[in-house]
N, C-alpha and C positions, 0 to 999 in steps of 0.2 A: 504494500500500500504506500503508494508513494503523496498521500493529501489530495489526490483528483478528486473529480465529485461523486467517480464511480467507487474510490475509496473509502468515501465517506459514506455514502449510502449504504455499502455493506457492511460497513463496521456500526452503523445503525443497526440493520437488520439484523445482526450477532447478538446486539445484548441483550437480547430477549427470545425465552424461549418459552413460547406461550404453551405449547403441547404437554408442558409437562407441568406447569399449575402450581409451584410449589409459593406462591406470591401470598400474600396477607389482604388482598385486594376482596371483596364481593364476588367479584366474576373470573377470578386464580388467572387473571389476566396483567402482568404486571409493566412498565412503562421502558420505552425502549428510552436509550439517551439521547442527546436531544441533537442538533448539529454543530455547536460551541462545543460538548465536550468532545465529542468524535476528532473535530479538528484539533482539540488543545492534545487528545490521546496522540496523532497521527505528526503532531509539530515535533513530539520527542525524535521521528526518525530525523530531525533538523538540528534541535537542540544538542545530541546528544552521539557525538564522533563515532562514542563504539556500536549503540544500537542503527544506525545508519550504514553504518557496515557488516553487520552480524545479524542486526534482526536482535528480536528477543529470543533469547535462548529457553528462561521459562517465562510465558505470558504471566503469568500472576504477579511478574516486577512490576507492570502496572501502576497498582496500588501504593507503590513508595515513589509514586512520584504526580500521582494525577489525584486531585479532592475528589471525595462523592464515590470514589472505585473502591467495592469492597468483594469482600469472598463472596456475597449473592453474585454481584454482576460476573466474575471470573466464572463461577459455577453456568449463569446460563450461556455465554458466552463460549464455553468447554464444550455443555451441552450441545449446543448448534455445530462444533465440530464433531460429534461424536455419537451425531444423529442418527447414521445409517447402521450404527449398531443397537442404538436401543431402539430404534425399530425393531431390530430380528430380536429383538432381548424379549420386545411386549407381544410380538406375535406368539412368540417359544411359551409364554404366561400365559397368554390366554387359549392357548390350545392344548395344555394341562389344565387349566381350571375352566375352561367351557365359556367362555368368555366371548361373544358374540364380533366378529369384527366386520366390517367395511370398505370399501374400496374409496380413496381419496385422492385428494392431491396435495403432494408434501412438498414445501420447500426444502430442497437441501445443497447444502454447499459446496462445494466441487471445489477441491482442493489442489487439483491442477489449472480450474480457467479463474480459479479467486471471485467467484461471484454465485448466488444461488439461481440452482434450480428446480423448476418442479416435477417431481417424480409420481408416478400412480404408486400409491402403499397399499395393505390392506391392516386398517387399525381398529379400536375398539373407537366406539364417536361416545361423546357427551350427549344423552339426551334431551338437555336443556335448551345447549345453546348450536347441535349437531356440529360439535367440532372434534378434532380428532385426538386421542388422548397418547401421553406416553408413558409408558411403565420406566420405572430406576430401582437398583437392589437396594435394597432397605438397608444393608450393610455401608453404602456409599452415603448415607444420611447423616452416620454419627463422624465422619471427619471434617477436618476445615484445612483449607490448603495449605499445604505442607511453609510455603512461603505468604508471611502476610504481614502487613502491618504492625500489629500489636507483636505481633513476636519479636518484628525487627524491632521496635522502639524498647523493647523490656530489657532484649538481652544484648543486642548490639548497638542498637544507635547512641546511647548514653557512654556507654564503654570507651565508644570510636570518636565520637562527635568532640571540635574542641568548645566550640559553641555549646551551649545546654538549651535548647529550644524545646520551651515548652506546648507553641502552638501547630497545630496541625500542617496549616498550609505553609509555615516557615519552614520545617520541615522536610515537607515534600518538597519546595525551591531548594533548598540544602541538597538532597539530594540529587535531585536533576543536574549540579554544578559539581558532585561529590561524587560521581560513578564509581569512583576505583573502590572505595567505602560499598555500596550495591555489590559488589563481585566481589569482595571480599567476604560480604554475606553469605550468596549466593554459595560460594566456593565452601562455608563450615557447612551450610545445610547438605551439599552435596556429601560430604562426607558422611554427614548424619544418614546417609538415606536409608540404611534398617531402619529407622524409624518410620518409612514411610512405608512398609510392608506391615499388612495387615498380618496381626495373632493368627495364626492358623486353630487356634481355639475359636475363632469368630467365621472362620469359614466354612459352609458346610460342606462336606464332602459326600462324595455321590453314593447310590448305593453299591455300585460295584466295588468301591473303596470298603465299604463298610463291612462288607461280605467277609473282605482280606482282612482287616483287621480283627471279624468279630473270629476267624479263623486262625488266625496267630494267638488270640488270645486265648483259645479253648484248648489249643498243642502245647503250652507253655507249661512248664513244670510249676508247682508249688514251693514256694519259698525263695533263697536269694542264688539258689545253683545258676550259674551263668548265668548271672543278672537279669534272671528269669523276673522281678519283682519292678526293674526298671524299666523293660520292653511291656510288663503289665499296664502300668502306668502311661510311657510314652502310646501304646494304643490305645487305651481305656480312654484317655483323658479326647483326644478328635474325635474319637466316636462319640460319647457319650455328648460334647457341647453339637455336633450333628443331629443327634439323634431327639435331643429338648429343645434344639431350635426350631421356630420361634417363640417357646411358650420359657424356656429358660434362657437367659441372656447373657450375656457382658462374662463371658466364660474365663477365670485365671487361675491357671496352675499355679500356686505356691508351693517354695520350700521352706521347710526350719525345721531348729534341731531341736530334740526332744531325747532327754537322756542319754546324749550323742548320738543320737541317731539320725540322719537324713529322711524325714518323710514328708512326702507331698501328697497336698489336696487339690482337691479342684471346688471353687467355691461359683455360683452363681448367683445373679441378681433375677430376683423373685417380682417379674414386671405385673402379677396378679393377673394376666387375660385369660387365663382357665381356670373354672369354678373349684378344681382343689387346691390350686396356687393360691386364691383369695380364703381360701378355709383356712390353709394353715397359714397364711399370715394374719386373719384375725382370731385363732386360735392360740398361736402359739410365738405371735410376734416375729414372724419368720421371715423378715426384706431380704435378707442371702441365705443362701441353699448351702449349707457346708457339706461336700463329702468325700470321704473315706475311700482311699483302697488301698487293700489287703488281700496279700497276693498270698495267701496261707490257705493251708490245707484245711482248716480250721477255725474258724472266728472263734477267740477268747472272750472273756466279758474284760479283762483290760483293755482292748479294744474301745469296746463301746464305752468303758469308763476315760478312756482319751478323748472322742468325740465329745463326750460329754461337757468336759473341760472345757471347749472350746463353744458350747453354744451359751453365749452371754451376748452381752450389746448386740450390738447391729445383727448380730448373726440370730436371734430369735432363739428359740427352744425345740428346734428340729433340725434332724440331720440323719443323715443315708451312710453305709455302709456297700461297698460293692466288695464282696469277696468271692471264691472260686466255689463253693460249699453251701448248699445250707445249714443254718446255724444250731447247732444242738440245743436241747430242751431248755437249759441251765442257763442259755445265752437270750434267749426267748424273754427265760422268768426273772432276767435281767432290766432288760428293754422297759417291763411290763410295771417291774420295783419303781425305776424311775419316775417313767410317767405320774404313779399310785402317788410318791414322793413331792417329785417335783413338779410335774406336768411338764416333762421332756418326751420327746416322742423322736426314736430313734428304729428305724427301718433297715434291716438287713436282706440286700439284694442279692443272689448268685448268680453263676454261671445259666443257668436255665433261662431266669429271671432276664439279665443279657440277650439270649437269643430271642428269648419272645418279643423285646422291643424290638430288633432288626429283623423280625420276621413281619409285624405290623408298619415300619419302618419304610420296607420295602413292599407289599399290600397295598399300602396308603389306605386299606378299609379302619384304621383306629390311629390314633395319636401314639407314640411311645412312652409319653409322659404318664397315658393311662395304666402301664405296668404299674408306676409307683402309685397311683390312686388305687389301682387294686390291692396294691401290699398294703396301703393305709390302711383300706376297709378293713382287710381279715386281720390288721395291727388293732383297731379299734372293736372288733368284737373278742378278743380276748381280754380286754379291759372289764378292771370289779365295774359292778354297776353301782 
């Protein structure tokens, strides 16, 4: 884009991306920017030696240099270039969930002639206003660009700057005169970039994945022989946040030590959208999901009195057990004390118990989260009355 008015007009039409809604407006229709800022965005190829010759390396530099440009605008802007796949993303969705589609006409941006055009799609339309919708992974919601604003001012610009500018648009002038400061940025985030890969606890993986793992998991030996207890874990823990997604969330393995010992849990957030999710959290105070495994031939009641330990504050007075076995009688009339006690409520899963969610899993005829509402129920009719 060299500032023409064919420039300008498409970099209008970029920063908005009406198909997919996500705006605060009545009509999820949100405001394209206006012809001042396009030009003041397009002057940087003038102002600014290195981007005139390089181009932007990551578009989201933007933002440290133009007012009113935030991680919404970069987001639909991204959007409009990255149309032609979430197109095939919302067709692939609605022709697993039955989802009725239509035949339209899409703009889209052509990355060879730099300007949009329009293509016949077939989408799911709004019945309101008959326009055409577009699906995005629900996973791609909970980030913010890896490059933005507030980050550069918190951690870098204060550090770097000799100046201390406290106002935004001074700032941003700072910058635009300060490039080599920008690349200097740019260049730590680059380093950081594991950070921009998603947990693989938050990805779900497919059922043929799950198959392998719930099968690695079931050949493994009991106990630590050939760290038979860490390959437990490293498979247990993606299957298991696969297998509760989306009704269990925000999935993290932790470690710590516990009488020297290295063990890890896997703890989830309790977003309440299923009617046993909302029970046991007004039951038993339960916003995180703490659980357990235990790659033993045998669940002990020191087990369940470890777990125990750990269900206070945030973590509520419920927590799961995943071990290879079911639990002998003695470990049962353990569970059963506490509740009586305390009103702890602690579930012990097996290998069985395992397979029947990857069995419903891959079915899609029940939820997998309903294995553990079943172990609830027959947890709660062994309770005194």
């Amino acid at each position: 884009m060299k500032g023409n008015n064919d420039s300008i007009e498409q970099l209008i039409n970029l920063s908005e991306c009406d198909e997919i809604g996500l705006g605060n407006s009545k009509t999820k229709r949100g405001k394209r920017i206006g012809e001042k800022k396009a030009v003041e965005i397009l002057s940087l190829f003038k102002d600014i030696p290195q981007i005139n010759k390089s181009g932007f390396i990551h578009f989201e530099e933007i933002q440290l240099f133009i007012d009113n440009i935030a991680e919404d605008r970069i987001s639909d802007i991204t959007a409009n270039f990255i149309k032609s796949f979430l197109i095939d993303y919302t067709i692939d969705q609605c022709e697993k969930n039955g989802i009725p589609i239509d035949k339209v006409s899409m703009p889209l941006f052509d990355m060879k002639k730099g300007k949009f055009i329009d293509e016949d799609v077939h989408l799911p339309i709004n019945p309101n206003d008959k326009r055409p919708i577009l699906l995005i992974p629900k996973r791609w919601l909970r980030y913010s660009t890896f490059i933005n604003y507030d980050n550069f001012f918190q951690d870098h610009y204060i550090k770097e700057a000799e100046v201390k500018l406290k106002e935004r648009v001074k700032i941003l002038n700072f910058n635009r005169h300060n490039y080599d400061m920008i690349q200097s940025y740019v260049k730590i985030k680059e380093k950081r970039q594991e950070d921009c890969v998603n947990d693989p606890l938050f990805k779900q993986i497919p059922v043929l994945s799950s198959k392998r793992k719930l099968n690695t998991i079931l050949k493994l030996p009991t106990g630590k022989t050939n760290n038979a207890d860490v390959a437990y874990e490293n498979n247990l823990c993606p299957l298991l946040a696969s297998l509760f997604y989306p009704d269990l969330d925000f999935a993290q393995e932790q470690s710590r030590t516990d009488s020297g010992v290295l063990i890890r849990d896997l703890i989830f957030y309790n977003n309440t959208s299923f009617d046993f999710l909302k029970e046991i959290y007004n039951d038993y105070d339960c916003r995180q999901i703490v659980i357990e495994l235990k790659n033993v031939k045998e669940v002990q009641n020191s087990h369940v009195n470890q777990l125990n330990r750990y269900l206070k504050d945030s973590f509520g007075r419920f927590g799961i057990i995943f071990t290879r076995n079911k639990p002998p009688k003695k470990v049962i009339r353990n569970t059963i004390d506490l509740w009586a006690g305390q009103r702890k409520c602690i579930l012990i899963l097996s290998d069985e118990d395992l397979q029947m969610m990857c069995q419903v899993y891959e079915s899609k005829q029940r939820l997998p989260i309903e294995v553990i509402k079943r172990k609830y129920i027959q947890f709660t009719r062994l309770l005194p009355s």
